[in-house]
N, C-alpha and C positions, 0 to 999 in steps of 0.2 A: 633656551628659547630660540625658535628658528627664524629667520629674517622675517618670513612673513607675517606671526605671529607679533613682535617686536614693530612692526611698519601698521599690522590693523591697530595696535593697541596706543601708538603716539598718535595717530590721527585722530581714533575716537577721544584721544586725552583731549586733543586740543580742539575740538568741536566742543565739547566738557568744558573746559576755560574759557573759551572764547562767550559761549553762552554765559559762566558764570556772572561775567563781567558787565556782560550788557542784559541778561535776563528778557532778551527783546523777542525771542522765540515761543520757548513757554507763555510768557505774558498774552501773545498774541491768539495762539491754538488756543489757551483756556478761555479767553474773551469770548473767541466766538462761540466754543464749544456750548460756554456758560450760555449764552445768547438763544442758540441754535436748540436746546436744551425746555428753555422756557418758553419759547415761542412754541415749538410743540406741546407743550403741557398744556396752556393755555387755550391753545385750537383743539384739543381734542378732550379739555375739561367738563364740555355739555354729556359725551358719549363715554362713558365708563368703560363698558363693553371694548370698543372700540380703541380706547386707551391701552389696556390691557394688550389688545391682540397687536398693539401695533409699538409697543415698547420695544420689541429686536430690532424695529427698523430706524427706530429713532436714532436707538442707540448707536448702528453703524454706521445708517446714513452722518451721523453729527462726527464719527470717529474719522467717516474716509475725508468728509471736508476736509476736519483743521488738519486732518495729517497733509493733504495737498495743501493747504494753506502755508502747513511748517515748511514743506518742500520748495516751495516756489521762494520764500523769504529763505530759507540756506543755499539758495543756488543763484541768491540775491548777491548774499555775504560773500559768498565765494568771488564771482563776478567782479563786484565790485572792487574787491583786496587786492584780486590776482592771481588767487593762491591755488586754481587749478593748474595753472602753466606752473606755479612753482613745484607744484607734487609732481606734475609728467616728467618732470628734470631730474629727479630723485631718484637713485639706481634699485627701485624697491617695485616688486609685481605688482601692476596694474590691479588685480584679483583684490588687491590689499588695500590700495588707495579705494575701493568701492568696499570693498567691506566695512574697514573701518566708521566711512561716511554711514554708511547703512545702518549699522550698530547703533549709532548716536541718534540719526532717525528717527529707529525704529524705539530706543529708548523713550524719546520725546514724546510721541506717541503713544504709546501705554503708559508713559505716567497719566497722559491729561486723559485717554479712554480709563484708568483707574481712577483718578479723579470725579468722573463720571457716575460711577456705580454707586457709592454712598448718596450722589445727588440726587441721582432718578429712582434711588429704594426710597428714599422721602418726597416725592412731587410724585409717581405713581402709584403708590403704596403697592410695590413689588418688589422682594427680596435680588434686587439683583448685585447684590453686594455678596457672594458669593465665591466660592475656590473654583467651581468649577465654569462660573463665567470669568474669573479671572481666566483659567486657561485657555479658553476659546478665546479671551479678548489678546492677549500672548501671541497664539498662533495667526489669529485673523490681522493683526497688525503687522507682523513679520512678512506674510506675503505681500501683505499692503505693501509695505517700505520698500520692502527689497524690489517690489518691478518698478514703483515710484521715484528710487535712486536713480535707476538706472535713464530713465524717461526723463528725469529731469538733469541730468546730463547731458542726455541728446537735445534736449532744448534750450542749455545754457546758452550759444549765441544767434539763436533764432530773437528778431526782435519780437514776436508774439509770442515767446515763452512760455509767460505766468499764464495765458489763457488755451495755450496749445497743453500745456501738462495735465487737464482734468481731461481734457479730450481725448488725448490719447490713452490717461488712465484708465476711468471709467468703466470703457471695454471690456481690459484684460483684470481688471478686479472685480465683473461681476460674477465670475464662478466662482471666488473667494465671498463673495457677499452673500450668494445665496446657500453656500452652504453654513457659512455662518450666522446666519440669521435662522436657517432651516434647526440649527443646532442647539442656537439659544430658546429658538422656541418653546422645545423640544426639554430645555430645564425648566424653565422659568413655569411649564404645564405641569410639570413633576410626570409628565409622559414615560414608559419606560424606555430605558439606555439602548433597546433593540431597534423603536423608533427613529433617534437619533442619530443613534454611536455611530451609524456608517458615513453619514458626513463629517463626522472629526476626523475620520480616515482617509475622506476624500480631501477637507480640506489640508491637512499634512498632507499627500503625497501632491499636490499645487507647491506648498511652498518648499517642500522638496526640489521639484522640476524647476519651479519660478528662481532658488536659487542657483542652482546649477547653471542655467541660461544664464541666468542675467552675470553674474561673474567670466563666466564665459566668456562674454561677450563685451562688456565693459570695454577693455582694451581697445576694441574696434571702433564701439562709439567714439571716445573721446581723442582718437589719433584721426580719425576722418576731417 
């Protein structure tokens, strides 16, 4: 196993423990997600119609919050510990120390966006408990995460941080948004795959580039 490999896989271990212990992550993104979830059912319970056509967006609009939400609280823990400066000391790639993080993220995140899917097939009466929104929700998170690691890193010792990081997200996650919502629509109508499929292409070759960059560049953030 090569250093780098060996450096991603102790960091996401210990982002892994570190949550097991205190559970204070997960707890938080599923709160609001749950929240964010039923509040839309509710406002859009008169209009069926309407329900229906606006389920893809519930679902990622509720997905990119609590992952920003997860991100601003890890970059809390971090802060708080120390244990950025303790990693930059570590004779291990830069590349590794963000990946690893990324990894655990990005973990975070599809658990509680799968969490999701059994809830809202039962409040909108739409199958979206599915293999193949599992893998849209896989991919559309991964690009989420990975530019969101990197952003909130850049804003770890900004004092407006936690409210600079949806700002600066936002932006560069709404080509991922729209072609994932364009995508799930696109099942959930039972539409055909020729409809779609070219956005699952578009959005993999995003988080293709989005990773590349963002590792990339890592290093320079966080030594500035």
């Amino acid at each position: 196993m090569t250093v780098f490999a060996r450096a991603v896989g102790a960091i996401f271990l210990k982002d892994m423990r570190a949550e097991w212990r205190s559970r204070e992550l997960i707890g938080v993104m599923l709160l609001f997600a749950l929240l964010s979830v039923l509040v839309f059912s509710f406002a859009l319970e008169l209009d069926r119609l309407a329900r229906r056509e606006a389920i893809s967006g519930v679902l990622w609009v509720t997905v990119v919050f609590a992952s920003v939400l997860g991100l601003n609280r890890s970059v809390a823990q971090e802060r708080e510990n120390g244990n950025v400066d303790a990693l930059l000391l570590a004779p291990i790639p830069r590349a590794a120390i963000f990946f690893g993080k990324f990894l655990a993220n990005w973990l975070f995140t599809a658990v509680i966006g799968a969490l999701l899917l059994p809830l809202m097939t039962v409040l909108y009466n739409v199958t979206l408990a599915s293999l193949p929104v599992l893998g849209l929700l896989l991919a559309g998170t991964w690009g989420i995460c990975v530019t969101g690691t990197l952003l909130a890193s850049m804003t770890l010792q900004t004092r407006v941080g936690e409210a600079l990081l949806p700002i600066a997200l936002l932006p560069i996650a709404l080509p991922l948004l729209l072609g994932t919502v364009r995508a799930t629509t696109g099942i959930l109508t039972d539409a055909p795959v020729n409809d779609w499929g070219g956005w699952v292409g578009i959005l993999l070759g995003i988080d293709l580039f989005y990773t590349v960059v963002c590792m990339a560049f890592y290093g320079v953030v966080v030594e500035e």
